[in-house]
C-alpha positions in Angstrom: 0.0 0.0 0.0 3.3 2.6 0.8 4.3 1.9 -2.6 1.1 2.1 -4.0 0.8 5.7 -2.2 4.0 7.4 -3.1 3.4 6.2 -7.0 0.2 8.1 -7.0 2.1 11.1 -5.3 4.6 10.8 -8.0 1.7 11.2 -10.4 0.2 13.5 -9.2 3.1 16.0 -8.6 4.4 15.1 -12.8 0.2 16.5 -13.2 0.6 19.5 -10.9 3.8 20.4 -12.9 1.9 20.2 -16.3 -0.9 22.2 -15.3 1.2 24.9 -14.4 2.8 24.6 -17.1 0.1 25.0 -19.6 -1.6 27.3 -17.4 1.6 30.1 -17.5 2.2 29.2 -21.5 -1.5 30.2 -22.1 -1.7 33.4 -19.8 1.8 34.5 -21.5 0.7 34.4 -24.9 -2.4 36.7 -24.6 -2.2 40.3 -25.6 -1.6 42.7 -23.4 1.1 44.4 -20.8 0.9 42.6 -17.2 2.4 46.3 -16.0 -0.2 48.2 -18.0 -3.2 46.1 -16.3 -1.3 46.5 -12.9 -1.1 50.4 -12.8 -4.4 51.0 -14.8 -5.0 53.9 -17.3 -3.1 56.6 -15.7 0.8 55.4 -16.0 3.4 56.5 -17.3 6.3 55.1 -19.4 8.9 55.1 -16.2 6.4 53.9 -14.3 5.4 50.5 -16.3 9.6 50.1 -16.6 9.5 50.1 -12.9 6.7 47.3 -13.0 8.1 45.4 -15.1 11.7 45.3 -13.4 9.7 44.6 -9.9 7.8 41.7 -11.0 10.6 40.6 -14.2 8.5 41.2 -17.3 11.1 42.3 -18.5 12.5 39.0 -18.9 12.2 36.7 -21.6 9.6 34.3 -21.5 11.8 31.0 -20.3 12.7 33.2 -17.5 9.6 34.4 -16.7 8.7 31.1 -16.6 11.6 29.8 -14.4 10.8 32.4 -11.9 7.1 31.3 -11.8 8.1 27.8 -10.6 10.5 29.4 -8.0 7.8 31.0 -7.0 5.1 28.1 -6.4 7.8 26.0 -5.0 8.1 25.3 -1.6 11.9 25.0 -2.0 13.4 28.0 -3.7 16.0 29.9 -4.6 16.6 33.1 -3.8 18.9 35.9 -5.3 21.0 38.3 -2.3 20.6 41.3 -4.5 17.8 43.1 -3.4 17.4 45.2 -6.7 16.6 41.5 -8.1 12.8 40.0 -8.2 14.2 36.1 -6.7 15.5 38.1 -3.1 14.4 36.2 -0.4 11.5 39.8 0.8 9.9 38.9 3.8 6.8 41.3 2.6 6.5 38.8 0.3 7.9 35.4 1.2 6.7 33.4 4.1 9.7 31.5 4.4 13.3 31.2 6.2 16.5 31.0 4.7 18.0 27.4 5.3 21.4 28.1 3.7 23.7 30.0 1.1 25.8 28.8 -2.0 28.1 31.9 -2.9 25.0 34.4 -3.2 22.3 32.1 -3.7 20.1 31.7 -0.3 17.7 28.3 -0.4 14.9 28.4 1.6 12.0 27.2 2.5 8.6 29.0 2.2 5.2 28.7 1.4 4.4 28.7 -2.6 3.8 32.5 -3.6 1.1 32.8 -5.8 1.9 36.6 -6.3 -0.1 39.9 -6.3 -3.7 41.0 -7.8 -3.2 43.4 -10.4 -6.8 45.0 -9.3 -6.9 44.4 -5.5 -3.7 47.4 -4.7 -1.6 44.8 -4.6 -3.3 42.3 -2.7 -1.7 39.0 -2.4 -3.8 36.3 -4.1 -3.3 33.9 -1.5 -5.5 36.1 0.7 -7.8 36.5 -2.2 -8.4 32.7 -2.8 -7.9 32.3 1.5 -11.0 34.7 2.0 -13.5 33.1 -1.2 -12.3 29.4 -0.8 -13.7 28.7 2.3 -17.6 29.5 0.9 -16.9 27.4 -2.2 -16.0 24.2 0.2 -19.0 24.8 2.0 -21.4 25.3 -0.9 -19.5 21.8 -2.5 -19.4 19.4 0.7 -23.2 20.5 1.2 -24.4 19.5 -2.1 -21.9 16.4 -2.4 -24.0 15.6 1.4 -27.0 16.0 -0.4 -26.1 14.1 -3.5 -24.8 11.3 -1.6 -27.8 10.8 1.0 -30.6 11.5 -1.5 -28.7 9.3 -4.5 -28.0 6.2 -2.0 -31.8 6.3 -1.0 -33.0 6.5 -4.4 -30.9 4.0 -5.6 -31.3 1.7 -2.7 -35.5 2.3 -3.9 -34.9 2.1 -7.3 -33.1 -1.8 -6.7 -36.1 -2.5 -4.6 -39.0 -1.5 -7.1 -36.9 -3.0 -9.9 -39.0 -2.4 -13.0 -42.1 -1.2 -11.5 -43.4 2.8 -12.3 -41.5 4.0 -9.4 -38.2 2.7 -10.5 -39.0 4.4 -13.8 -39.9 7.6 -12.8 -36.5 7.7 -11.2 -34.4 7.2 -13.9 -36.3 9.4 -15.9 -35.3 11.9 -13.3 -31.9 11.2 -13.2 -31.4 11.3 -17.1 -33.0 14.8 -16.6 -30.5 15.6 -13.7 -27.8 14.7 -15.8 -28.5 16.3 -19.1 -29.4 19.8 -17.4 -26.7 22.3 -17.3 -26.1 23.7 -13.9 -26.4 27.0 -14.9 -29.7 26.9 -16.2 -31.0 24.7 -13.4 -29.5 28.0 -10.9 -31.2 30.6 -12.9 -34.8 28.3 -13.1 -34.5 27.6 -9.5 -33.5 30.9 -8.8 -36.8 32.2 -10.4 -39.1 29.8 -9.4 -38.0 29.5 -5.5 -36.3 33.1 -4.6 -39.1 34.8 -6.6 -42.3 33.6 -8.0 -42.2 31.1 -4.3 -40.6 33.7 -2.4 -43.6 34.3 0.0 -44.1 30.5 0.8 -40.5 29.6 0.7 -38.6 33.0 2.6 -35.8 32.3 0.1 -33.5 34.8 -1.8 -32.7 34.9 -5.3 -29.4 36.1 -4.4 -27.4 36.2 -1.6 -24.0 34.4 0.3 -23.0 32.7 3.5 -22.4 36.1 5.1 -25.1 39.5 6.3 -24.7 42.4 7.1 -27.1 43.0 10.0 -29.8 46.4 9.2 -27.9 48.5 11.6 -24.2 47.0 9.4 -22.9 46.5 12.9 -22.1 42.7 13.1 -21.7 40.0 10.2 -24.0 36.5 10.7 -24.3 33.4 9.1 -27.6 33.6 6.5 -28.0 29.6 6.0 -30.9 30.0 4.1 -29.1 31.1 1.3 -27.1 28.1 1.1 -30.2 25.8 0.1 -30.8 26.8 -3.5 -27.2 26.7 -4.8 -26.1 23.7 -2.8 -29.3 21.6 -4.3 -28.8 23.0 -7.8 -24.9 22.2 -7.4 -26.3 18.6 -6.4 -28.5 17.8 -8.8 -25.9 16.6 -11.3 -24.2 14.3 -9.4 -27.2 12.9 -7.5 -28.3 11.5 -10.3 -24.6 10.1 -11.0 -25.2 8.3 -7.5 -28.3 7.1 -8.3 -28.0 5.4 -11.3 -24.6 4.2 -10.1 -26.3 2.7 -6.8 -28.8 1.0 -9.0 -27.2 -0.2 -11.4 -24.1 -1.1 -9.3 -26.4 -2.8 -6.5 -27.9 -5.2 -9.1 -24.7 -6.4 -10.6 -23.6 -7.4 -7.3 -27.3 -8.9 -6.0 -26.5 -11.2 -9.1 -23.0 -12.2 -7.3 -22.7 -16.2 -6.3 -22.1 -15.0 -2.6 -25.2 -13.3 -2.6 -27.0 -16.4 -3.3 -25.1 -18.1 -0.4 -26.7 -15.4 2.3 -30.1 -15.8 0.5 -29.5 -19.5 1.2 -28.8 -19.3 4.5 -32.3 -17.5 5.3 -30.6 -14.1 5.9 -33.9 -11.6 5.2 -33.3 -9.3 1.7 -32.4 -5.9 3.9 -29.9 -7.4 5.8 -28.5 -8.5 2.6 -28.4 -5.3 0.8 -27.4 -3.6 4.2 -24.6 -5.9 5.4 -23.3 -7.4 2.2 -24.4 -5.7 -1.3 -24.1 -1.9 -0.4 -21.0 -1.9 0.9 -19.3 -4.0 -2.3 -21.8 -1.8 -4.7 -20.0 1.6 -3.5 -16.8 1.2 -5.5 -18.1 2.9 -8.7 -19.8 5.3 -6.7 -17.0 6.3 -4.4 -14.9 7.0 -7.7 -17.7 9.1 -9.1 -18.1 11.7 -6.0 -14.6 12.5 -6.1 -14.6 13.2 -9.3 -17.8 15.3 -9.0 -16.7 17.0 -5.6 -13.2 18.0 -7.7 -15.3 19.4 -10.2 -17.7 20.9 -8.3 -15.4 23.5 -7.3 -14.5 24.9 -10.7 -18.7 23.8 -11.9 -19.8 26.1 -8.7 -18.3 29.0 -11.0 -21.9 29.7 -12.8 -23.9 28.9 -9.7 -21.9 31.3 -7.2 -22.0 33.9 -10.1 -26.0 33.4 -11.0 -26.8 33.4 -6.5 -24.1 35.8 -6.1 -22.8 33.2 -3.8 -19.0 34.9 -3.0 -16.4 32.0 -3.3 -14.2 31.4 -5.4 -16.0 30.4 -8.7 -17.4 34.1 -8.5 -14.2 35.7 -7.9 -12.7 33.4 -11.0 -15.5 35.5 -13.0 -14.6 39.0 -11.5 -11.0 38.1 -12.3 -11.7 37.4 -15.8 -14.0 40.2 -16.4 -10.9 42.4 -15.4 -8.0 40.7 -16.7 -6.8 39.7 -13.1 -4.3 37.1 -14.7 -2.9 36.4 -11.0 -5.7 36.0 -9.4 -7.0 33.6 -12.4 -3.9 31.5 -12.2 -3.8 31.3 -8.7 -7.4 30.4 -8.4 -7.2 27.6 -11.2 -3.9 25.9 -9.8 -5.5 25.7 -6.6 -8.4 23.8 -8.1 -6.2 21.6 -9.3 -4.2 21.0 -6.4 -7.3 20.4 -4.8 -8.7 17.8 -7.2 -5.2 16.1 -7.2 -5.6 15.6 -3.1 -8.9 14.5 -3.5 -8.1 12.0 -5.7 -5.4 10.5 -4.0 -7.6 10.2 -1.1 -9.9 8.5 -2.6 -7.7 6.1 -4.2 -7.2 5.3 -0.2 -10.1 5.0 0.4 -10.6 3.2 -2.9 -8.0 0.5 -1.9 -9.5 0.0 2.0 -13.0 -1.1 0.1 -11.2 -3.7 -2.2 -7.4 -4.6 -1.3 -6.8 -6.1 -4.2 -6.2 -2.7 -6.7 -3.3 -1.8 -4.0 -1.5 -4.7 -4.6 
């Protein structure tokens, strides 16, 4: 299983490496100055030099490039000059120096994802730190919900096997599926934060986080959570449900199965000690796929609600040309779905052995 693991990291860090990778190549080749965007319409031509000297556009590309990966990397490299971009600035590394090689300082830091070029210089790992947080919340809810409903409906679905209730509900899953989420937010939006507003008390609009009448506290509005975490889930709860079903009656056919049948062990007991757990393989592999892509699918959803996480401020960064905040946002997402996947290839190995071997 150790060697398992660590082949799997080594994956996933060659994957990491290539998304960066293509993710600088394709913000370096589109038109316009990264010092122009930074300083906005009133700059002048010393001023964009300075820019550019600060941050090295003024480097070629390769270089550009190198520095980018110096920066992200947790072990870097680090110039003593302090007129250069690599020196080892506290303001901007969080990091100590481990050693020196003539005047090279290594050290070790946390991966610097740079400044917003419309936030005064904000760092973008305090942009992504403050929006985050809401995303994960708005994705673990709706992976809850799609998880609990899908397992019940799939568990139903195996027990009505062929009867009108077990077709209505894949009909309602092949619907689930086919509907883009973004047109599900803005019809759920319209039905249930406005034309049902008076029954339901929900908002069209709105975040995790109020302002109070008198704007002297901040609370938690949980209300607005239910609309885009149920529109976020509607996608893969019908992924869970068809997978429960279908996986459920592929193992119900198993030889075993008919061994516990034999033995006078009652059908529930069989589905709940013996064919749910082997039928969650597929299913497990599915929601971590699906929770990994929920954060970059909650994009439309948090922008339609005006839910603030991070899918909304990937929108706000594009509408101005934020190219940090844009990069930073989408190698996160990655990073993310990388962990998530080698967790549930842990998981994926506890519930059948034999793929670690």
């Amino acid at each position: 299983m150790g060697q398992y693991l660590l082949q799997k990291i080594g994956y996933a860090l060659l994957t990491l490496f290539g998304v960066v990778t293509v993710i600088f190549l394709l913000f370096t080749i589109l038109p316009g100055d990264p010092a122009k965007m930074m300083l906005g319409q009133n700059q002048t031509e010393e001023q964009v030099q300075l820019v550019k000297k600060k941050y090295g556009f003024d480097k070629p590309v390769w270089q550009q490039y190198l520095y980018y990966l110096n920066d992200l990397s947790p072990l870097s490299f680090h110039s003593e000059d302090e007129d250069n971009y690599t020196y080892l600035d506290e303001d901007k590394y969080q990091g100590v120096s481990l050693f020196s090689i003539s005047n090279t300082e290594v050290a070790l830091k946390w991966p610097y994802l740079r400044e917003s070029f419309q936030k005064s210089g904000k760092d973008v790992t305090a942009v992504i730190a403050e929006t985050l947080p809401n995303t994960m919340v708005l994705a673990v809810s709706a992976i809850l919900i799609a998880m609990a409903l899908g397992l019940i409906l799939g568990i139903i679905s195996v027990l009505t096997k062929d009867s009108w209730i077990d077709k209505l509900i894949q009909l309602v899953s092949t619907l689930g599926m086919s509907v883009p989420s973004f047109f599900s937010a803005i019809l759920f939006a319209w039905i249930f934060g406005f034309v049902l507003h008076e029954y339901t008390n929900l908002n069209m609009t709105g975040s995790l986080y109020a302002v109070d009448d008198f704007g002297e506290g901040i609370y938690i509005q949980w209300k607005n959570l239910i609309l885009p975490a149920v529109v976020l889930g509607i996608r893969p709860l019908a992924v869970v449900t068809q997978l429960v079903r279908n996986s459920m009656l592929e193992v119900l056919g198993q030889d075993y199965i008919r061994t516990a049948k034999a033995k006078g062990l009652s059908f529930a007991r069989i589905i709940r000690k013996h064919a749910l757990k082997n039928s969650l393989n597929p299913v497990v592999t599915a929601i971590s796929g699906w929770f990994a892509s929920m954060l970059a699918g909650a994009v439309f959803v948090e922008y339609i609600f005006g839910w603030n996480g991070l899918g909304k401020e990937i929108v706000d960064a594009l509408n101005t040309l934020d190219l940090p905040v844009i990069m930073g946002a989408v190698i996160v997402i990655a990073t993310l779905f990388i962990i998530i996947n080698i967790l549930v290839d842990v998981v994926y190995g506890w519930l059948d052995p034999k793929i670690s071997r």
